[in-house]
TORVEXBA-27159 format. One record per atom (N, C-alpha, C, O): residue number from 1; residue in one letter; y, x, z. Coordinates in steps of 0.02 Angstrom, whole numbers, plus 50000, padded with zeros to 5 digits. Atoms other than C-alpha are relative to their C-alpha. Example, Ala and Ser with C-alpha at 12.3 -4.5 7.8 and 13.67 -1.06 7.14 Angstrom:
residues 2
lumza seq->1 type->a y->49941 x->50045 z->50000
lumza seq->1 type->a y->49775 x->50615 z->50390
lumza seq->1 type->a y->50060 x->50045 z->50000
lumza seq->1 type->a y->50059 x->50097 z->50033
lumza seq->2 type->s y->49941 x->49958 z->49997
lumza seq->2 type->s y->49947 x->50684 z->50357
lumza seq->2 type->s y->50055 x->49961 z->50037
lumza seq->2 type->s y->50110 x->49986 z->50045
This chain:
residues 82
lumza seq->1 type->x y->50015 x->49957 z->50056
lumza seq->1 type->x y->49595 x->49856 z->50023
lumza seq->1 type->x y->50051 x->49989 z->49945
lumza seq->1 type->x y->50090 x->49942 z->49952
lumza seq->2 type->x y->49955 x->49991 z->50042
lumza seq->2 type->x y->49696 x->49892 z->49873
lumza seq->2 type->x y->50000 x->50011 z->49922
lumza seq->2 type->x y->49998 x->50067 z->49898
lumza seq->3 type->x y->50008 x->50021 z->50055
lumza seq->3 type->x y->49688 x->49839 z->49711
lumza seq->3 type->x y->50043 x->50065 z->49960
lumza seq->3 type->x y->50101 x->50082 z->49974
lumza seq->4 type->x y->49985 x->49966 z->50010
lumza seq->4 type->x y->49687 x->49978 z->49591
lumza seq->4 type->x y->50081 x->50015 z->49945
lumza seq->4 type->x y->50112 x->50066 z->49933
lumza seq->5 type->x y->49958 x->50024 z->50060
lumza seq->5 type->x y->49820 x->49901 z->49456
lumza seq->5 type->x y->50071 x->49999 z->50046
lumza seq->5 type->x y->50123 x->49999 z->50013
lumza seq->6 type->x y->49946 x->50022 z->49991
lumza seq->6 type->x y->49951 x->49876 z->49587
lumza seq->6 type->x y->50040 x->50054 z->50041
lumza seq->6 type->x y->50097 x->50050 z->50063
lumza seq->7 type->x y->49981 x->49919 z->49966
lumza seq->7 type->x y->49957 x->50073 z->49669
lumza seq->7 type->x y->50046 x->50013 z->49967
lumza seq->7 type->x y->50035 x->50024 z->49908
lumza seq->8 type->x y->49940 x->49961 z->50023
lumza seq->8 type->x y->50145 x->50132 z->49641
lumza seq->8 type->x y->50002 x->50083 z->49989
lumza seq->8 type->x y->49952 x->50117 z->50002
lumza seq->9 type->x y->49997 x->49925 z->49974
lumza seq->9 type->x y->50192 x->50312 z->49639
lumza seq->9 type->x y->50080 x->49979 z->50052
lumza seq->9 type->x y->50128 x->49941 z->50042
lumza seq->10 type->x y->49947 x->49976 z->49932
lumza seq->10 type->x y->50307 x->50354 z->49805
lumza seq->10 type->x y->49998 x->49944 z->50026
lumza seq->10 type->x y->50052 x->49916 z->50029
lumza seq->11 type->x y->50025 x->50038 z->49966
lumza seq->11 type->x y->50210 x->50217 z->49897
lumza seq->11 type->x y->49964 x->50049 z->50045
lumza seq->11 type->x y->49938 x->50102 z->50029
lumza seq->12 type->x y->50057 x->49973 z->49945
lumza seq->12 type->x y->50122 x->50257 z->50074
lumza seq->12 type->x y->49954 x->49963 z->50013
lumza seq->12 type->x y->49965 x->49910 z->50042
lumza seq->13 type->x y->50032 x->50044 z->49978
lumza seq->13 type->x y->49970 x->50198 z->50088
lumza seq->13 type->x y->49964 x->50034 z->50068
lumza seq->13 type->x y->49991 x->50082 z->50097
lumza seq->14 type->x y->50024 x->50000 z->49951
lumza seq->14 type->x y->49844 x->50203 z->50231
lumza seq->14 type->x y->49914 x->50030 z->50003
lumza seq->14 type->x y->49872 x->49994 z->49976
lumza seq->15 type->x y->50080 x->50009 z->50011
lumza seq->15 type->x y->49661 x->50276 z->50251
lumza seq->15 type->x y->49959 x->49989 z->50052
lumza seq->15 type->x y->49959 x->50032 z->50096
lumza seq->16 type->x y->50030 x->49996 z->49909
lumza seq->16 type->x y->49558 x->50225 z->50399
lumza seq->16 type->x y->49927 x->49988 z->49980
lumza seq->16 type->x y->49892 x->49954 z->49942
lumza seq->17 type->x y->50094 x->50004 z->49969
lumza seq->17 type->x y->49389 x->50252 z->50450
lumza seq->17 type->x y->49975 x->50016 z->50062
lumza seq->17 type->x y->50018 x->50018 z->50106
lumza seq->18 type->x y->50007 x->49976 z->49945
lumza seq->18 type->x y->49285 x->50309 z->50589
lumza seq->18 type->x y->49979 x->50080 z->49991
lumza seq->18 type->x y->49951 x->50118 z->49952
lumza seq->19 type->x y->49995 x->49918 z->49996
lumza seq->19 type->x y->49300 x->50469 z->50644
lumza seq->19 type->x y->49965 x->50029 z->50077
lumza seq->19 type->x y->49964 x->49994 z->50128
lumza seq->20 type->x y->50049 x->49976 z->49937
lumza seq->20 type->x y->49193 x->50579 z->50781
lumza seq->20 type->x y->50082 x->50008 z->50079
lumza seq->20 type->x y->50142 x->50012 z->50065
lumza seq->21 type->x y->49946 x->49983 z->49957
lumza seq->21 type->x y->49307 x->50603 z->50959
lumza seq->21 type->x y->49980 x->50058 z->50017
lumza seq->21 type->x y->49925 x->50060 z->50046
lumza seq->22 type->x y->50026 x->49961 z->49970
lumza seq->22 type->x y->49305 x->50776 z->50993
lumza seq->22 type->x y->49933 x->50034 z->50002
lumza seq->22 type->x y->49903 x->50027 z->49950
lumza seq->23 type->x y->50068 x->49979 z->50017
lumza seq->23 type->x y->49140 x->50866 z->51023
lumza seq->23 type->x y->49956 x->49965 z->50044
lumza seq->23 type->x y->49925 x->50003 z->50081
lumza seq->24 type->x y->50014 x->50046 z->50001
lumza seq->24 type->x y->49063 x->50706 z->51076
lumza seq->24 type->x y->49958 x->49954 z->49950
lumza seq->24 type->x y->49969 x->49961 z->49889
lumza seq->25 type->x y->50041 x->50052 z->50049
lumza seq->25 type->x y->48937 x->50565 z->50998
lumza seq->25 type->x y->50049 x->49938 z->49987
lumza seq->25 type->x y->50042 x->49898 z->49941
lumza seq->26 type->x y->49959 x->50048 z->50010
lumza seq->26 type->x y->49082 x->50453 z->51028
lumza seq->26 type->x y->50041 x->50007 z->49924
lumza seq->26 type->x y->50051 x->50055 z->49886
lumza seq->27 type->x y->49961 x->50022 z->50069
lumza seq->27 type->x y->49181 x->50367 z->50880
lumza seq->27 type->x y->50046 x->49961 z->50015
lumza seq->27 type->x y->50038 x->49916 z->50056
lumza seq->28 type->x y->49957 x->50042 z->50005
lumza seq->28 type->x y->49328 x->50299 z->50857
lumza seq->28 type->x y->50039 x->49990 z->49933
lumza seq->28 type->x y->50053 x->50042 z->49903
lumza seq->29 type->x y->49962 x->50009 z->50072
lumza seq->29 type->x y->49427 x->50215 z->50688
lumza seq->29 type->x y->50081 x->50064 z->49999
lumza seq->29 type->x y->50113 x->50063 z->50052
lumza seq->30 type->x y->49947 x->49941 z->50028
lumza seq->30 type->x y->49569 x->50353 z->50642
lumza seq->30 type->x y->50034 x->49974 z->49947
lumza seq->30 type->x y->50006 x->49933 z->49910
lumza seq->31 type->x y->49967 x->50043 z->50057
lumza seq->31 type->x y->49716 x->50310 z->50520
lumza seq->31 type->x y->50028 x->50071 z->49974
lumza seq->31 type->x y->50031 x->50116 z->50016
lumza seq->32 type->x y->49994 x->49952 z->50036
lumza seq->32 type->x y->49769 x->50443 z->50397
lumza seq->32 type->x y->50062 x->49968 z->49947
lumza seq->32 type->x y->50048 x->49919 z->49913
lumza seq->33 type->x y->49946 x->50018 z->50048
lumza seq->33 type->x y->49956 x->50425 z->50293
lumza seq->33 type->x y->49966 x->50034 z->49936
lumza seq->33 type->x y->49941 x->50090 z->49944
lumza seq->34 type->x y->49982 x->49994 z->50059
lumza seq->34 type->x y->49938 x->50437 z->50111
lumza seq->34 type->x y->50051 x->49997 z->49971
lumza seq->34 type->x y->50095 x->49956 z->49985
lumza seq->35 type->x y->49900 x->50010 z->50052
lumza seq->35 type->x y->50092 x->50469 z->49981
lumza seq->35 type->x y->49957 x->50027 z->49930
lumza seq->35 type->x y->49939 x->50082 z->49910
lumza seq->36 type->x y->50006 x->50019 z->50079
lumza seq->36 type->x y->50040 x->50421 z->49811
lumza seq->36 type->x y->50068 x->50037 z->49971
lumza seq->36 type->x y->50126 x->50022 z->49987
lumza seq->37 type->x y->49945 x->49938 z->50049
lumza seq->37 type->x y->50146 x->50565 z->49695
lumza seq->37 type->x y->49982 x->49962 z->49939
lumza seq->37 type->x y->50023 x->49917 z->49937
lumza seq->38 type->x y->49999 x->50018 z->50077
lumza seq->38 type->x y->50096 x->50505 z->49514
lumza seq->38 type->x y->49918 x->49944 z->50007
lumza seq->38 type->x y->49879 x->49947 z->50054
lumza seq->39 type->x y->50032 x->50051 z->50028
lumza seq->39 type->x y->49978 x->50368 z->49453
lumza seq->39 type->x y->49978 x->49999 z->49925
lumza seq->39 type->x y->50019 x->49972 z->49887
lumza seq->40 type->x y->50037 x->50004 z->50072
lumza seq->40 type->x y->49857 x->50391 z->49275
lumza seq->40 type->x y->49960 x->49947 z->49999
lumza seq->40 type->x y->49899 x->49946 z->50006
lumza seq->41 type->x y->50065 x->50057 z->50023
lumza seq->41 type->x y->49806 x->50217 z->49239
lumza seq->41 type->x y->49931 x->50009 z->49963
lumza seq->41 type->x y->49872 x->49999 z->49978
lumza seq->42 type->x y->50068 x->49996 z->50051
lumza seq->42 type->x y->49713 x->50259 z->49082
lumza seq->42 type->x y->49950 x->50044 z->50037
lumza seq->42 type->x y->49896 x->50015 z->50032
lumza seq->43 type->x y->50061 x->49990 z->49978
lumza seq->43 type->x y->49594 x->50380 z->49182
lumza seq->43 type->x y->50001 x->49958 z->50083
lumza seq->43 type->x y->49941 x->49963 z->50098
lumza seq->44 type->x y->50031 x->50069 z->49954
lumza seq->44 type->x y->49582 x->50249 z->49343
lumza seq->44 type->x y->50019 x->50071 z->50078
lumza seq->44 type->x y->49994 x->50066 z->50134
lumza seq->45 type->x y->49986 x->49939 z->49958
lumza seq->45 type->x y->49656 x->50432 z->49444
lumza seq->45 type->x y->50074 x->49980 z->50031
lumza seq->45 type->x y->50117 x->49941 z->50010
lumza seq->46 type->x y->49913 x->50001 z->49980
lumza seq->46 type->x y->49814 x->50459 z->49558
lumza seq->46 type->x y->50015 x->50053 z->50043
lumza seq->46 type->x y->49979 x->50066 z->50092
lumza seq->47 type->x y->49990 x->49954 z->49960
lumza seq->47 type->x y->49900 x->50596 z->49625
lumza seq->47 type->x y->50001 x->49997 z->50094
lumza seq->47 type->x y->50026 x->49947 z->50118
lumza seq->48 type->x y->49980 x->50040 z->49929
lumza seq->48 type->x y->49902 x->50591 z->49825
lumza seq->48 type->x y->50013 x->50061 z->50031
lumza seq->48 type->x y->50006 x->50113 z->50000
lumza seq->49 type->x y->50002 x->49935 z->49939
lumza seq->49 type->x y->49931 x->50716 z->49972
lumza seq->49 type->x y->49984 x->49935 z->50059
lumza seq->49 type->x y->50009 x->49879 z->50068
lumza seq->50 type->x y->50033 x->50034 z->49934
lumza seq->50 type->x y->49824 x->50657 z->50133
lumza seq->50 type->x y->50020 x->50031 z->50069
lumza seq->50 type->x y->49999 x->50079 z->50100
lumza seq->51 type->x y->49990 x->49963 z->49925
lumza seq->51 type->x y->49884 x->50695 z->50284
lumza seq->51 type->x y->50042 x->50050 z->50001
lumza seq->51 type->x y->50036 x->50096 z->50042
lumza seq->52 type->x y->49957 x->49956 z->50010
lumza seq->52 type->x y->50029 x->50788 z->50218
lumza seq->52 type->x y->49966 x->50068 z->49989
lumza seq->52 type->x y->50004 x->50115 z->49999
lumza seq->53 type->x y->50030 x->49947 z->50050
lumza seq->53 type->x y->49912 x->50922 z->50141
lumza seq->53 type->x y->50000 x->49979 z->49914
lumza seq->53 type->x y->50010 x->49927 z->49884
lumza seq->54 type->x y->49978 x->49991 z->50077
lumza seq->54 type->x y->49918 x->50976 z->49958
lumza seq->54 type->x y->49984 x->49950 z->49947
lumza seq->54 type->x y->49925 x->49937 z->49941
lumza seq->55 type->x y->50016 x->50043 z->50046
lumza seq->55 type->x y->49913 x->50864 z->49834
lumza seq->55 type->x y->49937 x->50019 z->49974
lumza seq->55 type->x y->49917 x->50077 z->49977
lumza seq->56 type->x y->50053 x->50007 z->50021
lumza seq->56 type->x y->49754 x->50809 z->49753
lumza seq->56 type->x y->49993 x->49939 z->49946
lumza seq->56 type->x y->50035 x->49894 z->49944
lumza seq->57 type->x y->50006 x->50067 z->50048
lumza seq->57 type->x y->49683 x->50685 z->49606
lumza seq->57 type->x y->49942 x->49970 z->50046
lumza seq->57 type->x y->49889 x->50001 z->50054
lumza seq->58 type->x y->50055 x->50052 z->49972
lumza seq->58 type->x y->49582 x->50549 z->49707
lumza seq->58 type->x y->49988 x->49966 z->49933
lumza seq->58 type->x y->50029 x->49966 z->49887
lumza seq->59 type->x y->50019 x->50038 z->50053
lumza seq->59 type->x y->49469 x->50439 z->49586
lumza seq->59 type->x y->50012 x->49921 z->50015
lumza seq->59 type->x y->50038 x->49903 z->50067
lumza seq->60 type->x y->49989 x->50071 z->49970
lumza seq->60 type->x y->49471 x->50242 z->49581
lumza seq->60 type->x y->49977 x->49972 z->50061
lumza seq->60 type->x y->50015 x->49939 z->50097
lumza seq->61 type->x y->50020 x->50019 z->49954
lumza seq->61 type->x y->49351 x->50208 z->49707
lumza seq->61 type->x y->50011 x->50027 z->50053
lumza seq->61 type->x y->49989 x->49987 z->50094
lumza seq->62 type->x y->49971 x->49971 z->49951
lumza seq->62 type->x y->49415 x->50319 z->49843
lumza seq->62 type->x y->50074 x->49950 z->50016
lumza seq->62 type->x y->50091 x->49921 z->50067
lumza seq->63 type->x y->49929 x->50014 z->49993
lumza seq->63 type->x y->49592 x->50261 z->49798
lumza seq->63 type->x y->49972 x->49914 z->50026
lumza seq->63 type->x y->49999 x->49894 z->50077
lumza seq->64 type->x y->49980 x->50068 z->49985
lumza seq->64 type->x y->49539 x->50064 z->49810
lumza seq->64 type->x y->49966 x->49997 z->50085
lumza seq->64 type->x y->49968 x->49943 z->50114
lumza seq->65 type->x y->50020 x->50002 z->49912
lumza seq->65 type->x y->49463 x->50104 z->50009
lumza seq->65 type->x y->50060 x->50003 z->50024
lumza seq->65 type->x y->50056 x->49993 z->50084
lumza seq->66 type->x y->49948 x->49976 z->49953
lumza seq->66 type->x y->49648 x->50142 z->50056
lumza seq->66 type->x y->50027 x->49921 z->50029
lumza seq->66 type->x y->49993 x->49871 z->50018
lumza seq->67 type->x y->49989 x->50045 z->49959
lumza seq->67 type->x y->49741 x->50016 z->50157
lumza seq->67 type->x y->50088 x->49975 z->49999
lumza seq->67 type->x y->50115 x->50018 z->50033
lumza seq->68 type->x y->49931 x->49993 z->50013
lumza seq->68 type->x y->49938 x->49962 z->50126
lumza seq->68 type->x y->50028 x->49982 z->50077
lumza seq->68 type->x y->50086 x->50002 z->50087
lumza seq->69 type->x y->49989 x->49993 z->49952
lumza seq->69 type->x y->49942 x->49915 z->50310
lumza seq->69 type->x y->49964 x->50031 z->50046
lumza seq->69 type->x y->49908 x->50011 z->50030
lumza seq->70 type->x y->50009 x->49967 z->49969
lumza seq->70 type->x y->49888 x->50022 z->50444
lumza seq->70 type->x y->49937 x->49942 z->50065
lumza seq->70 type->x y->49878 x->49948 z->50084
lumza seq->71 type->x y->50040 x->50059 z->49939
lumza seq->71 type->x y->49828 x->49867 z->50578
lumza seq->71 type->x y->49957 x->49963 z->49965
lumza seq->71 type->x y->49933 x->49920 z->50002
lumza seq->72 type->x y->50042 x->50042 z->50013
lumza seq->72 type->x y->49710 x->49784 z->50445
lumza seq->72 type->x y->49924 x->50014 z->50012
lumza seq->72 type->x y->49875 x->49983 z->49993
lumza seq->73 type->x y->50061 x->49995 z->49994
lumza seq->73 type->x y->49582 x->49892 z->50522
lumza seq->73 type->x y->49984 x->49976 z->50064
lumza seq->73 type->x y->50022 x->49949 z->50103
lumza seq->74 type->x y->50032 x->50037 z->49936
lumza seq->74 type->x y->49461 x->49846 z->50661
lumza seq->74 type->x y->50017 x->50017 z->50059
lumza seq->74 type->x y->49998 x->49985 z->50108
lumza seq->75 type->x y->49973 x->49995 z->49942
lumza seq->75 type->x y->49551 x->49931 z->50781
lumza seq->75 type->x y->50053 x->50006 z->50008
lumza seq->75 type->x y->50055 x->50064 z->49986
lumza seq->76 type->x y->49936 x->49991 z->49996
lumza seq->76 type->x y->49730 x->49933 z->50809
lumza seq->76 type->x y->50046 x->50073 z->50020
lumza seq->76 type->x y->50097 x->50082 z->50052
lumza seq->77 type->x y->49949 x->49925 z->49983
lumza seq->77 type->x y->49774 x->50132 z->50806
lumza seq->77 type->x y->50053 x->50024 z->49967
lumza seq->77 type->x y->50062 x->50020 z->49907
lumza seq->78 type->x y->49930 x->50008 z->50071
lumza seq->78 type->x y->49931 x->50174 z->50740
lumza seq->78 type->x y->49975 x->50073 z->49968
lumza seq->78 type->x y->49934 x->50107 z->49999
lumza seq->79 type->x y->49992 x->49953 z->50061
lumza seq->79 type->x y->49941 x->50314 z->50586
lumza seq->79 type->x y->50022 x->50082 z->50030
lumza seq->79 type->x y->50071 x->50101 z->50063
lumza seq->80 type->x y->49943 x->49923 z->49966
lumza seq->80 type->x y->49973 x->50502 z->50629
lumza seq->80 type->x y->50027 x->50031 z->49965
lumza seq->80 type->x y->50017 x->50042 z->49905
lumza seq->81 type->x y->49925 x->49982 z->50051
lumza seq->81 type->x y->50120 x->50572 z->50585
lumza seq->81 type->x y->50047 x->49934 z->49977
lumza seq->81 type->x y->50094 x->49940 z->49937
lumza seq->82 type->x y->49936 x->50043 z->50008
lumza seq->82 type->x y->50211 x->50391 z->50590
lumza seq->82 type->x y->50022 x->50015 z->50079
lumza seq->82 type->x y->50073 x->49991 z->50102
């Protein structure tokens, strides 16, 4: 996880969670690139584009779930689109 004080702008971070497979009950963890565009300390906000869609303001607690490496989650899938 990622401490909100130390998010750059034109840093990639990482978002992983679990995600459904298909049209299936199955699950599996999914990794998602982030690109941090701008950074507003004073409101605790930061610009991002997810998945190479349009930029957006994520809030703090969204932003501190992200991940600066890709493998610190529980399963070892790599990132799409690296």
């Amino acid at each position: 996880m990622v401490a909100f004080s130390r998010i750059k702008p034109g840093e990639t971070l990482y978002d992983c969670h679990m995600t459904r497979i298909g049209n299936t009950s199955m699950r599996r963890m999914g990794t998602w690139l982030v690109k941090v565009l701008e950074v507003y300390p004073e409101k605790q906000t930061a610009l991002v584009s997810w998945n190479g869609n349009r930029a957006e303001v994520w809030g703090l607690s969204r932003m501190q779930k992200l991940r600066r490496n890709p493998l610190d989650s529980k399963t070892k899938s790599p990132p799409y689109g690296a």
